[in-house]
Every structure is written in C-alpha cells, then in structure tokens.
N, C-alpha and C positions, 0 to 999 in steps of 0.2 A: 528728264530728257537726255535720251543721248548725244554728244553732240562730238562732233568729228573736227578734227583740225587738220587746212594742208599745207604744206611750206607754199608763201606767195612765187610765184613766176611770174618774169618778167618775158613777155616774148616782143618781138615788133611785126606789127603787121603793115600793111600798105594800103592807103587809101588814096591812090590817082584816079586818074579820070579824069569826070568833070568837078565834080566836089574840089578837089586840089590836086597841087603835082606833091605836095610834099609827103613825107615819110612820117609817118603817128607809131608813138610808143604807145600798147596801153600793157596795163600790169595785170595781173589775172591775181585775185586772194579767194580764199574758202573764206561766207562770214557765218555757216554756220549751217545747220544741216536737219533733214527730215530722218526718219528711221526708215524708210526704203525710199523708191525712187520718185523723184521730181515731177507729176505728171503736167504740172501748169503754172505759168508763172503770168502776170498781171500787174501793171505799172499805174498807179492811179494818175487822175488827169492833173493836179498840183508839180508832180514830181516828187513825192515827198514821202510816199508807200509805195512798194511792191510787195503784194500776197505771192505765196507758192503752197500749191496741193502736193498730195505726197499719196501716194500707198499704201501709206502709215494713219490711212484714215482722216490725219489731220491738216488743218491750214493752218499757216506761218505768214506773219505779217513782219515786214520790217521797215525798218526807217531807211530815208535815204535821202542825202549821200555815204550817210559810216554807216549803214549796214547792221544797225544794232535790232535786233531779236525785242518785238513791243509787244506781242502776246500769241496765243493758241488757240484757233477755236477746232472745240470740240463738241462730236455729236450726230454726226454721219456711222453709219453702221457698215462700211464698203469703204472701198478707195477713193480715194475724190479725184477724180478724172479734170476737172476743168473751172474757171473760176473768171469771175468778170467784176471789175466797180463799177459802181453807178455815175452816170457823168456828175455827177454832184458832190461824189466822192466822201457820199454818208454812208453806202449800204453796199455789201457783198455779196455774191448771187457766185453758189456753189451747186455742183453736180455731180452725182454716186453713181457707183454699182448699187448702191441703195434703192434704185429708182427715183430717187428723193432729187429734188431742187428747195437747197436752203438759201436763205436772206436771213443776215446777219447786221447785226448793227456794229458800223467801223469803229467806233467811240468806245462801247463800252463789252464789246466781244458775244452780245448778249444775241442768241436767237430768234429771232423775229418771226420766221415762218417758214412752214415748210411743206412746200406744193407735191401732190399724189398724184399722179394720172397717167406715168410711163408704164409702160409694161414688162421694161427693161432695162439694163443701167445706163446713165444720163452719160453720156460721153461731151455733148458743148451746152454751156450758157453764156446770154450775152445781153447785160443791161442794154434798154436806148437810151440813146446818150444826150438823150436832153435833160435839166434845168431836173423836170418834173420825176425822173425815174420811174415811171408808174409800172412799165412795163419790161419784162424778162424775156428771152425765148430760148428756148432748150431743145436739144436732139439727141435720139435713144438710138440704140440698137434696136428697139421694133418698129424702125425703118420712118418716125412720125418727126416732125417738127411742130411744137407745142410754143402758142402765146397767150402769157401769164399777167393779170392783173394782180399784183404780186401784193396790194394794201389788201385788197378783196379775197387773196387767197384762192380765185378763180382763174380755171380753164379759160382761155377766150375763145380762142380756136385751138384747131389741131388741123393739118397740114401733111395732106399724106401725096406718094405720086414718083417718091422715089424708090426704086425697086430691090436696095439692098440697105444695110445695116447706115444712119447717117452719124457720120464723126466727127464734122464742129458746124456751129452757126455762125453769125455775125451780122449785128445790128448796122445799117447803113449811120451814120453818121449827121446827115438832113432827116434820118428818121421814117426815110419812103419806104425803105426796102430790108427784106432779110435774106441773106444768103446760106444757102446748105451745102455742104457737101458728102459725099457717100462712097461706098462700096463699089455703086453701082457706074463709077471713072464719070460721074457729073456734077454738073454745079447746079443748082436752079435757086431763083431768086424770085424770091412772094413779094404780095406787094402788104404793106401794114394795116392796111384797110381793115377792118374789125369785120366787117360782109364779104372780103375778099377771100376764095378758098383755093383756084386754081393756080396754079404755077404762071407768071408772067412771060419765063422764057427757061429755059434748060443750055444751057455751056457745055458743049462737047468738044472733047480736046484731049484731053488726059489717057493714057494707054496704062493706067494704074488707078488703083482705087486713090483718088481723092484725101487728103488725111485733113486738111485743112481748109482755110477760106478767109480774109477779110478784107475790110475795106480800105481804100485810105481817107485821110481827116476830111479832103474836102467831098468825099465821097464820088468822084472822080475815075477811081481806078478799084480791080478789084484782084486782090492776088489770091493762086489757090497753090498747093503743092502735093504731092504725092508721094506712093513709095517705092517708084522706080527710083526716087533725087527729083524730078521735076518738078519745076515751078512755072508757073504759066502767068502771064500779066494781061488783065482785061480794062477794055473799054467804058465804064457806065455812061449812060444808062441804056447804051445800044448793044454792049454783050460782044461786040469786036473782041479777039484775040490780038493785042498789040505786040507783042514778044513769048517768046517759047527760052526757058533756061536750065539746062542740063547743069544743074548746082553744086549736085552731091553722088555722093559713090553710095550713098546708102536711103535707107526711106528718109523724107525732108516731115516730120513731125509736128513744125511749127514755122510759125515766119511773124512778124510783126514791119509796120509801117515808121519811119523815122516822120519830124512834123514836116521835113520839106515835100512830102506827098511824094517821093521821087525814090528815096533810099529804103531798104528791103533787106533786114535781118532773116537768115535764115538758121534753124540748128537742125542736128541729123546725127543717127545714130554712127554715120562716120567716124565722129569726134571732133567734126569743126562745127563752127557757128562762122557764117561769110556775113559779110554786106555784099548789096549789088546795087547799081545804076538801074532802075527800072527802064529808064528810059532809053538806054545803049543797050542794055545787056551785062556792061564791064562790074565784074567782081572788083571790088574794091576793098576788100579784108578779108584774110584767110586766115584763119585762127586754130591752132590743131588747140584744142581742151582736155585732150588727152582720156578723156572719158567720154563716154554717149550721153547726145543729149536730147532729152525728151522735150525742152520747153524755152523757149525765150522774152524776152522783152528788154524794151531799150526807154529812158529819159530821152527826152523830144528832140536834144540835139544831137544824139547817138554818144555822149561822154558817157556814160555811163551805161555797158549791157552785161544782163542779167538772166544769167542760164540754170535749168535747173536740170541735173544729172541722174545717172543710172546708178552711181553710188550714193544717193539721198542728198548729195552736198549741193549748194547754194552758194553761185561763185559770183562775186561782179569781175566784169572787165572796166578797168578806168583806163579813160586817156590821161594820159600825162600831161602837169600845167604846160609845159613844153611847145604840145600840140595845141596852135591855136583857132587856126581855120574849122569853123561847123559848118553841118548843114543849115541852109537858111531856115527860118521858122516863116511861118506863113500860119497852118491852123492848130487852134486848142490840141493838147495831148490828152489823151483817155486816161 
C-alpha cells in the first residue's frame, strides 16, 4: 500500500452560536491514505471505526480515536462509491461502479455477499439501523432505488418514479422511511413497507441536482445538499422546508448529522468542511482543508471529524483537550 504522509496543521476554527460563545482549536493530521480519491467515509455507531471507500477500488477501516489503519477489504471490481455499518456494527454494505452491493463482515474482513440487480453503478447504500440489520437499500445510475434482504441475498423491491440518475439513499432511523436523492433537483421518500411501491411524497426545493440526503438520529429532520453549495433542512414526517443554507462556493458532496439532531457537517469541493446550527442557519466552523473534499463524518459529539479527500488522504480533525463545551448527545450514533 502506498501510503502518503502530511505535516499536521493546526488551524482555529469558531464555533458560537448557540452551541457556545467560545473559541475551539482543533488540529487537522493525515492518518493515512487510499490510492486515489476518498469517495465515502462512515463512522460506526460505537465510535470506535470509521470505513472510507476510495477509487482505488478498496475500503479502509480504521480505529478511532488514533487513527490506526485495522485492515483492507478487497474485491469490488470498480470504485466503491459509497459505504454504510450496520446499526449493530457487525456488517458493511459497500457500493460499485461494479453494479455490485457487497456485505462484509467487520470482524474478520471476509465477504459475505454480494447483491446483483442494478443495471448501473451503485452510487448510495444504507444499512436500517435497527438491532436486526436484515435489510440494505441502494441507488444506481439507472435511476431505481433497490431493497435488499441482504441474509437472503434477495431483491425485495425496486423503487422507481425518479426521473434522473439517483446519488445517495438513507435509511430513516425509526426504520419508517427511505430517502433518495437525484439528478432530477428531488428528494422523495418511500415508505419501508415490503408491499409498499409508490413514492409517499417528492421534496422540491433544490435548483441543482440533489448530491446527497440523510436523516437525523431522532429521525426528525432530513438534510439534503446539492451542487450549486446548497443545503436545505427539512421537516419529517410532513416534508416542510424548515431553512434553506447557501453553505459552499462549490458542489456540497456530503453532510452528516452531529447526535445533538441539531448540528450539520458539511465538506465541498471548495476545500472546506463547515458545521452549521440547523436550527438558526449560523455556520459555526469554517475550516479551509486545503484540498477537496469528497466525503465526511464526525463522532457523536463532533471531537472528532473525519474527511476524505481528492488527493486519496484521510484526515481527522481533533478538538483540542482545551475545548471543552459539546454538542448535547440526546440519540444513538450510526
């Protein structure tokens, strides 16, 4: 493996608002790197792993809080576009240019299964995040949202109704609901029902193709972003538009949920990764990374985020013991 190293940076960022008035150091290090770029990164619900997909065909698992390199799964034939744990944080649900959605076993790196039925490459997967893990759901390029009994190795449904290429899913967290997002600048969210096939509602808002989508813990809110920079924050389970946030100067690729349901990581090929106040609006960290970043995720109380870049590296940002004020925890982390 090739593996890159960068001198650590110290920058400071700002987190006021409502969170705190004070001032947070956090330190920016490289702990280690894919062979091209970073397409997803995934924090398990422990705290204690985050995977990241790469270009380089493979996935990287690492320890956390130090960051150390615990193995490689290989065996996708394509890039692996996007990656999910299972709320139980046994099992890994991966998704290719291959067409393929693999499950992996976290323990021992070993391949588990590997679901056939896109007709194009898998751009989102996303374990439900209950106890039982039984089920995946995954979104292609040919425009379908697919759910997976992933022990059975079965199709359950397939989910059609969006009219352009779809770019990530996300399991609702109560386990009701799944959200898409597309090409086609919408959101629509099915309901989990095994007989259920039509669209519950479609979310229009967005004046750019959609890049992203998910939920938060209490499954409460539902954030989506796009590639104008926008990121949009919605109401569940009524589909309100609660805020509209012009984030980034460049497409917003990814976003993840902090546990207090409130706070909202964003990264962007800009070369920042921000936090926001979902609930104000207020930007509460501005972080240049100095490179583009394709992928995020944060530990529950935002100490610890984790981005993964256009030059294959794999950076955490730590707060400083320094910084003592968190966001409140309130639900499970994924």
């Amino acid at each position: 493996m090739k593996v890159f190293f960068a001198v650590a940076m110290i920058f400071i960022s700002y987190l006021g608002a409502v969170l705190s008035k004070e001032t947070y150091t956090y330190q920016m290090r490289t702990i280690g790197s894919h062979e091209d770029e970073v397409l997803g990164v995934f924090v398990n619900e422990a705290n204690t792993m985050v995977a990241t997909c790469s270009l380089d065909e493979t996935i990287k698992l690492w320890s956390l809080p130090d960051g150390r390199e615990i193995r490689t799964f290989r065996g996708h034939l394509g890039q692996v576009n996007n990656l999910s744990f299972s709320g139980n944080d046994l099992w890994l649900a991966s998704g290719s240019s291959d067409r393929t959605v693999r499950i992996w076993d976290i323990k021992t790196g070993e391949l588990l299964k590997v679901l056939r039925g896109h007709t194009d490459q898998v751009i989102g997967v996303y374990f439900s995040q209950d106890d039982s893990a039984r089920f995946v759901a995954s979104t292609s390029f040919d425009n379908t949202v697919k759910l997976w009994d992933w022990r059975e190795g079965v199709e359950v449904k397939t989910l059609r109704g969006h009219t352009g290429p779809i770019n990530n899913v996300a399991y609702s967290y109560d386990g009701k609901t799944i959200a898409s997002s597309s090409d086609d600048k919408t959101i629509k969210i099915w309901s989990t029902d095994l007989t259920s096939q039509e669209p519950l509602m479609t979310l229009v808002g967005h004046n750019a193709q959609v890049l992203s989508v998910l939920y938060s813990f209490d499954s409460k809110r539902l954030a989506s972003c796009d590639q104008s920079g926008e990121i949009i924050v919605w109401e569940m389970p009524s589909g309100k538009m609660l805020r509209r946030i012009k984030a980034h100067s460049e497409l917003v690729q990814d976003i993840s949920f902090a546990e207090d349901n409130r706070t909202l990581l964003s990264a962007s090929l800009d070369k920042y990764v921000k936090l926001w106040d979902t609930e104000t609006g207020a930007n509460l960290l501005s972080f240049n990374v100095g490179i583009e970043t394709w992928s995020c995720d944060l530990v529950s109380d935002a100490s610890i985020i984790i981005i993964g870049c256009a030059d294959g590296t794999v950076r955490f940002l730590t707060r400083t013991a320094s910084s003592q004020t968190q966001p409140q925890q309130k639900q499970k982390k994924r």
